[in-house]
C-alpha positions as CSV (number, residue, x, y, z in Angstrom):
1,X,-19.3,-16.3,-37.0
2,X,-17.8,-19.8,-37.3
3,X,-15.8,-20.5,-40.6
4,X,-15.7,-23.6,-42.5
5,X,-12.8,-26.1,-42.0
6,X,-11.6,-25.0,-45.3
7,X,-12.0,-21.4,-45.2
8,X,-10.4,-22.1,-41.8
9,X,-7.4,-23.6,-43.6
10,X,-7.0,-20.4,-46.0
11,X,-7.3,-17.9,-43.9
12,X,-4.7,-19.1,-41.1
13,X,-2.2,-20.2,-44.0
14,X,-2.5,-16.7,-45.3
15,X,-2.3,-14.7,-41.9
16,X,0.2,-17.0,-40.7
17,X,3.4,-15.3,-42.2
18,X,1.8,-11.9,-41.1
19,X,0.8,-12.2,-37.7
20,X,2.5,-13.6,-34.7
21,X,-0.9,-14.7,-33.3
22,X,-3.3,-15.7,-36.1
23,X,-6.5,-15.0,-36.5
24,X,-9.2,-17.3,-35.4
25,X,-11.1,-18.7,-37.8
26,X,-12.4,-21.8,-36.6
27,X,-14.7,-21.1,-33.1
28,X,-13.7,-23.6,-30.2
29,X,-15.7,-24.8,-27.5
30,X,-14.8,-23.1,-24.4
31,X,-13.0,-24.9,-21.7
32,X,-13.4,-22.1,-18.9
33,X,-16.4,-20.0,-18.4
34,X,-16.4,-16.6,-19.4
35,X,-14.0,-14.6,-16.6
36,X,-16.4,-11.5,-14.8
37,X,-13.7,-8.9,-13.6
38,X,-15.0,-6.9,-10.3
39,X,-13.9,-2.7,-11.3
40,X,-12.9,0.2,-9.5
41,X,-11.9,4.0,-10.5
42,X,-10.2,5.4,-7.7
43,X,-9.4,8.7,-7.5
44,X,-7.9,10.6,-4.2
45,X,-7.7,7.6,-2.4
46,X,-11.3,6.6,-2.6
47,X,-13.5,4.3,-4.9
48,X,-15.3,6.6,-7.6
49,X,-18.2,5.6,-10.1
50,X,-17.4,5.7,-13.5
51,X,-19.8,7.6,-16.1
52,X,-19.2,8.0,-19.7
53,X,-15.7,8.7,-19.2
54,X,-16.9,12.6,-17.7
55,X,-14.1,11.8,-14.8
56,X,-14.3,15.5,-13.0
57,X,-18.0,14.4,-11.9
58,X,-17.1,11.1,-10.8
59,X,-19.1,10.5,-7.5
60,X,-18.1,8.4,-4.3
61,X,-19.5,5.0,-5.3
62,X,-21.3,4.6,-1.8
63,X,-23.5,7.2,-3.3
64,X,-24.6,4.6,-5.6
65,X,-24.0,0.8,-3.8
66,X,-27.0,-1.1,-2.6
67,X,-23.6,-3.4,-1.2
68,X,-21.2,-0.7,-0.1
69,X,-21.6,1.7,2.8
70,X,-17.7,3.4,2.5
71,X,-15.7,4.4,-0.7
72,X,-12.7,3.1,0.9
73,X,-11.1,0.4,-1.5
74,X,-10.2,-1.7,0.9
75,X,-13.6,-1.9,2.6
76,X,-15.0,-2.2,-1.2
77,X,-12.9,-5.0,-2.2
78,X,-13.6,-7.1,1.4
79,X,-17.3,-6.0,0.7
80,X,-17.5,-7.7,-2.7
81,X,-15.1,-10.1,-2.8
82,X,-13.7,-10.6,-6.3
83,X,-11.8,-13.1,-7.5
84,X,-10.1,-10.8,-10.0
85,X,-10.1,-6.9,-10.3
86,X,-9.8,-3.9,-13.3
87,X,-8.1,-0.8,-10.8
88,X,-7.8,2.3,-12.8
89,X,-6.2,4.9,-10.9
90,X,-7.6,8.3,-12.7
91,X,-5.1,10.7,-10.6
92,X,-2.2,8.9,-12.5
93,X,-4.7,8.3,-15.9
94,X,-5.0,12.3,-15.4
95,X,-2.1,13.1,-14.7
96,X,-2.8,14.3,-11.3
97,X,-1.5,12.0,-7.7
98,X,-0.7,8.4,-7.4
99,X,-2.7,5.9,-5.6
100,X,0.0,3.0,-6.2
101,X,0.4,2.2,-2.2
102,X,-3.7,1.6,-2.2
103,X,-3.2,-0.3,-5.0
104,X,-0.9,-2.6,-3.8
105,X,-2.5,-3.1,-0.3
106,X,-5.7,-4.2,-2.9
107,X,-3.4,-6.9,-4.4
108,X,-3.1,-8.8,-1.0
109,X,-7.0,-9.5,-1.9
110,X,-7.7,-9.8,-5.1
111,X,-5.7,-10.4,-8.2
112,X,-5.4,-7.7,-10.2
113,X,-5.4,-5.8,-13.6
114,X,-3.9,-2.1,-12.9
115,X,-4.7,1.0,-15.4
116,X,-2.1,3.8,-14.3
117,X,-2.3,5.6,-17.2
118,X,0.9,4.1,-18.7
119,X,2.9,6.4,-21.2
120,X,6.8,4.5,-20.7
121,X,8.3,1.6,-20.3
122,X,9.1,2.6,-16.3
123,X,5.4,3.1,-16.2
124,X,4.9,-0.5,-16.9
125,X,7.8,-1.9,-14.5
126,X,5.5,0.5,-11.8
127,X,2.5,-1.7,-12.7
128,X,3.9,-5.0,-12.4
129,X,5.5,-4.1,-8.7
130,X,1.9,-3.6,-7.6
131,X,-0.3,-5.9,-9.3
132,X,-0.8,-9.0,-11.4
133,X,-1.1,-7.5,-14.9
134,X,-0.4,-4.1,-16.1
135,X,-2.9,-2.6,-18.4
136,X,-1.1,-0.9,-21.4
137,X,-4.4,1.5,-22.4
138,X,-4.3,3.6,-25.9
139,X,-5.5,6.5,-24.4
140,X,-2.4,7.2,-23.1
141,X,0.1,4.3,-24.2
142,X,1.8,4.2,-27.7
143,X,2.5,1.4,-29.8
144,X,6.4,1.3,-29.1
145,X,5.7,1.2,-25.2
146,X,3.6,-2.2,-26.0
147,X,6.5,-3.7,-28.3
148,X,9.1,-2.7,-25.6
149,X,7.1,-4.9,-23.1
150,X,6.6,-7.9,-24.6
151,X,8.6,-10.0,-21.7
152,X,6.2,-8.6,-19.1
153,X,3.3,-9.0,-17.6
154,X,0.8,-6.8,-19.8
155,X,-3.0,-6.9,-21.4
156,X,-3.6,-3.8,-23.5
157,X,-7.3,-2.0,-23.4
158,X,-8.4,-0.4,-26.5
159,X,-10.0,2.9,-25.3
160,X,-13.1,4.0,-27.4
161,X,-15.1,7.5,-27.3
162,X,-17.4,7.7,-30.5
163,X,-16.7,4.6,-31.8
164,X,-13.1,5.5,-32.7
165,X,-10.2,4.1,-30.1
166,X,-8.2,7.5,-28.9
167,X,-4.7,7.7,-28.5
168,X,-1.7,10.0,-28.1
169,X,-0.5,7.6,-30.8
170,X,-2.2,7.7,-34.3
171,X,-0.6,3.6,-34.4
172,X,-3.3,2.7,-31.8
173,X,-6.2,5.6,-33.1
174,X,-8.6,5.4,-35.3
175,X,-10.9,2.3,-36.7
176,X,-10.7,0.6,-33.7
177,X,-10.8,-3.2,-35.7
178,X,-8.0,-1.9,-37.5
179,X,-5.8,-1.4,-34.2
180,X,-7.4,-5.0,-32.6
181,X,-6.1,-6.7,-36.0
182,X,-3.0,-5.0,-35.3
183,X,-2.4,-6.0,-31.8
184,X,-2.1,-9.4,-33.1
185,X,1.1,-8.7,-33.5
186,X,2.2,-9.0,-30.1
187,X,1.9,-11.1,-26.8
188,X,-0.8,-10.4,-24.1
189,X,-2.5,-12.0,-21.9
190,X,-6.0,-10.4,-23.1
191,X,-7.3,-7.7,-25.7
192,X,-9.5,-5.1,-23.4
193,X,-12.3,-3.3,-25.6
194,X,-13.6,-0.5,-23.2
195,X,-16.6,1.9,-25.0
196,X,-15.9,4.8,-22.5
197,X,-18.9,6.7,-23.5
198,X,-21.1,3.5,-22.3
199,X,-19.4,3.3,-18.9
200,X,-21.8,3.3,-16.0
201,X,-25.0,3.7,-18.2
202,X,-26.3,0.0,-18.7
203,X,-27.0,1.0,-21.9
204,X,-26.1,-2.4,-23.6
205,X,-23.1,-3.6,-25.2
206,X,-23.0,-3.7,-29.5
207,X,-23.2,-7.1,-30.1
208,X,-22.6,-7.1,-33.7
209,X,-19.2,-4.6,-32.9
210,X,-18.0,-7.4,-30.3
211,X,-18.8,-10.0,-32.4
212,X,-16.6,-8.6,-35.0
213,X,-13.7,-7.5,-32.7
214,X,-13.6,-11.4,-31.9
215,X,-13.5,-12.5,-35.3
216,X,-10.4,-10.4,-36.4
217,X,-8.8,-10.5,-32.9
218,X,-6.1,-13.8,-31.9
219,X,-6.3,-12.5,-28.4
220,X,-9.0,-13.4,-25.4
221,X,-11.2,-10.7,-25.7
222,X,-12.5,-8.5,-22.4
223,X,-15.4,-6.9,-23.2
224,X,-16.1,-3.2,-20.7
225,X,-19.0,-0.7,-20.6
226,X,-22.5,-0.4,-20.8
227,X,-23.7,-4.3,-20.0
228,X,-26.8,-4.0,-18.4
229,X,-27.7,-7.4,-17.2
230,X,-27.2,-11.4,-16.9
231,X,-28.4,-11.7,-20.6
232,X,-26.0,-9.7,-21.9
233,X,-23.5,-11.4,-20.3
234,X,-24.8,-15.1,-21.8
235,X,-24.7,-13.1,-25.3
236,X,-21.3,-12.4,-24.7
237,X,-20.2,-15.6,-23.9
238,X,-22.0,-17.0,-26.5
239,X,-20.3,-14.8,-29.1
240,X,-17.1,-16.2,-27.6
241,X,-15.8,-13.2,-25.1
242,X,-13.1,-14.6,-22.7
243,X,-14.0,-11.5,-20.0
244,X,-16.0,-9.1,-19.2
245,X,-15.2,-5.9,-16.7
246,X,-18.1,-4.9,-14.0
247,X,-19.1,-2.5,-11.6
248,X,-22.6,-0.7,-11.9
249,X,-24.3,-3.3,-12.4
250,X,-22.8,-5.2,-9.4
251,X,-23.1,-1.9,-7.2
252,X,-26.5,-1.7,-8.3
253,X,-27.0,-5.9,-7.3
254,X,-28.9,-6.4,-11.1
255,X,-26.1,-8.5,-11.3
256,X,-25.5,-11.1,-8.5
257,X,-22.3,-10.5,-6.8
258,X,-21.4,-13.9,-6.1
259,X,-20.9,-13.5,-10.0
260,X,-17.5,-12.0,-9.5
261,X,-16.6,-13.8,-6.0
């Protein structure tokens, strides 16, 4: 994955001019370890486990925790603990309700990364007012909301079904490197790449995709869906990932929860 010093020097004189954050082309020891981000899907006001993205059969996640005995979010977070957590609220994704007060009770606990399902600009200023960092998501952002937010506090999450990343917006649809070589374009504070189809299914990650995605990207990459256990997550540090998002596995304790504490 690692370029030479003087391939290194061609390829960031030639993306310089073109990108505002160049591509990196010479792999850097890490100074931090990889960040593990604690997740929750909350829809009506209680936590829900995530499974390929099929949202209308989303369970209670008490159903499915060896650690939690309640779907409430606030017993969920004091059960686990994390240092830092992924909230996507799916009544607002869908279109549906508003959890936002939950949401912001969460924040007095753990720092967070909030999906509302954000379509505007005003849906942004929303996100910021109740957590850390507002998740701008292609399935439901477009490309000008991203550029109009450039002063605030936003990561944007590259939604993927089928190996293509959906969008309202053909900008952010499509090849999915193609729209993470794009996003180099602007300032965030991380690149999300969520495979919604693996969500919930410790099915594995595509270490070859991720790999790729981190080659092309200037961002710190967060890697979500389908990891399955602690080797995958030394793989993905290895490969360079500055992130990766949990829940299953955590609920499911085949990865240690002190992991995300």
């Amino acid at each position: 994955m690692c370029a030479t010093a003087e391939q290194s020097a061609y390829h960031s004189e030639i993306k310089r001019d073109q990108y505002a954050f160049p591509v990196r082309t010479i792999c850097l020891m890490r100074s931090e370890p990889m960040d593990i981000i604690f997740a929750m899907d909350i829809r009506g006001g209680v936590v829900v486990k995530g499974y390929r993205g099929d949202r209308e059969r989303y369970e209670p996640i008490e159903r499915h925790s060896k650690i939690c005995t309640t779907s409430d979010p606030l017993n969920v977070v004091d059960a686990i603990k994390p240092r830092r957590t992924y909230i996507a609220d799916l009544d607002r994704i869908l279109g549906s309700g508003s959890n936002s007060l939950i949401i912001r009770r969460i924040g007095a606990r753990t720092k967070t990364l909030i999906d509302i399902g954000i379509r505007r600009l005003d849906d942004v200023r929303e996100a910021e007012r109740i957590g850390d960092t507002a998740i701008i998501g292609t399935e439901t952002g477009r490309l000008d909301v991203i550029r109009a937010a450039q002063s605030m506090r936003i990561a944007v999450s590259i939604d993927m079904r089928e190996g293509s990343a959906i969008s309202p917006d053909p900008a952010l649809s499509g090849d999915p490197l193609e729209v993470i070589e794009k996003m180099n374009l602007y300032k965030m504070s991380e690149l999300l790449v969520l495979n919604i189809n693996l969500v919930g299914t410790k099915h594995g990650v595509d270490f070859d995709f991720i790999d790729r995605v981190i080659d092309v990207s200037g961002h710190p990459i967060v890697v979500a869906g389908g990891i399955k256990n602690n080797e995958d997550l030394d793989t993905l540090e290895d490969l360079g990932a500055a992130g990766v998002i949990l829940s299953t596995a955590i609920h499911e304790e085949i990865i240690p929860v002190d992991l995300v504490r």
